[in-house]
C-alpha positions as CSV (number, residue, x, y, z in Angstrom):
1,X,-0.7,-15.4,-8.1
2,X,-4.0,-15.0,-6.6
3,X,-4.8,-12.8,-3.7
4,X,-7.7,-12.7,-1.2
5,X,-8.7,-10.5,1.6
6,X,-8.6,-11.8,4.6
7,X,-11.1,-10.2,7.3
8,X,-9.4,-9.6,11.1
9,X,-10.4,-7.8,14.0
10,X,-8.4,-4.5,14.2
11,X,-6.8,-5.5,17.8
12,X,-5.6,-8.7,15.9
13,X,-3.3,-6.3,13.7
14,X,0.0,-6.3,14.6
15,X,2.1,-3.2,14.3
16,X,3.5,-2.2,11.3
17,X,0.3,-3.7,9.0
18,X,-1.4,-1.6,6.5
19,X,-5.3,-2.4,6.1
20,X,-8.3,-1.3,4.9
21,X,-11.8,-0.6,7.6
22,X,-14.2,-3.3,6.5
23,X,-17.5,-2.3,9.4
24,X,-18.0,-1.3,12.7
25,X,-19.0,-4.7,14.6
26,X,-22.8,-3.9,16.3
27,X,-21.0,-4.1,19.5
28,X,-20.1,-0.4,18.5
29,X,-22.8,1.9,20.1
30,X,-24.3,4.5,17.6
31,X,-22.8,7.2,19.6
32,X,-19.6,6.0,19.2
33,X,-20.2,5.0,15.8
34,X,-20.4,8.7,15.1
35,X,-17.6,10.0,16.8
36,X,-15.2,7.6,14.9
37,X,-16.8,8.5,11.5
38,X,-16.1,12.3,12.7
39,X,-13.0,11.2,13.2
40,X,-12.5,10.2,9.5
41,X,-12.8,6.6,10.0
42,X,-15.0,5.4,7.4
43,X,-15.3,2.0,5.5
44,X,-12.2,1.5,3.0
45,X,-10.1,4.4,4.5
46,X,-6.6,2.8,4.7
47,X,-5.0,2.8,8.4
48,X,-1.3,1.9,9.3
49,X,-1.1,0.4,12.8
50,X,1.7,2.0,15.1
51,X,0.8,0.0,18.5
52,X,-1.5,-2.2,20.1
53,X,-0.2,-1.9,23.7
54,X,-1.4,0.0,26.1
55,X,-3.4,1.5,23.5
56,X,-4.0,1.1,20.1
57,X,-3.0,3.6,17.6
58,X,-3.8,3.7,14.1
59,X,-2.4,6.0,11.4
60,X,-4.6,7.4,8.6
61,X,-4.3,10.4,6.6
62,X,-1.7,12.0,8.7
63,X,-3.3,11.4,11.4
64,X,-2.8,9.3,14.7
65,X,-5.6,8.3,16.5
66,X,-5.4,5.9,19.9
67,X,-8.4,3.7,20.3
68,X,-9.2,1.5,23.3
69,X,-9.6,-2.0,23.0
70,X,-12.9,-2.6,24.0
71,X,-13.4,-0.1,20.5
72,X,-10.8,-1.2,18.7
73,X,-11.8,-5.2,19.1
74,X,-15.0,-4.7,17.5
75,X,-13.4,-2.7,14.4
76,X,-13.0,-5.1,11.2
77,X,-10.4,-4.4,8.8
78,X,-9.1,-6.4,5.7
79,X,-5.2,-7.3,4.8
80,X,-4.4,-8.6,1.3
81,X,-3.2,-12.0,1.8
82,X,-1.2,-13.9,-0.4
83,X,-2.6,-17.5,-1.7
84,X,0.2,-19.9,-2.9
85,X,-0.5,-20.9,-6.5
């Protein structure tokens, strides 16, 4: 079986997904940008996603982190997709 990765917009994870942080969309301000790499958010690192409602909250490195959406919509992540055949 072949796999791909599929590219989706972290508030377009539903709980319970593992993926991987492709970018920052250029929505994200730089300010921002820094506080969520100081945070330990950096490209590849591997979140879990607990919730998306009201909030969404991301796992990573035993850590929980809550995100709004007008962040968390502009956050690209990647999820191993199947292909059939």
């Amino acid at each position: 079986m072949t796999a791909h990765i599929e590219r989706i917009r972290l508030t377009g994870t539903p709980p319970g997904h593992h993926v991987r942080l492709a970018e920052f969309g250029e929505e994200i301000g730089s300010l921002q940008r820094e506080q969520l790499l100081a945070y330990g958010l950096t490209a590849q690192q591997t979140l879990t996603v607990l919730q998306q409602r009201p909030m969404t909250i991301v796992l990573y490195e035993h850590m929980e982190l809550a995100l709004e959406h007008s962040i968390a919509h502009h956050i690209w992540v990647e999820e191993e997709a199947r292909v059939p055949g």
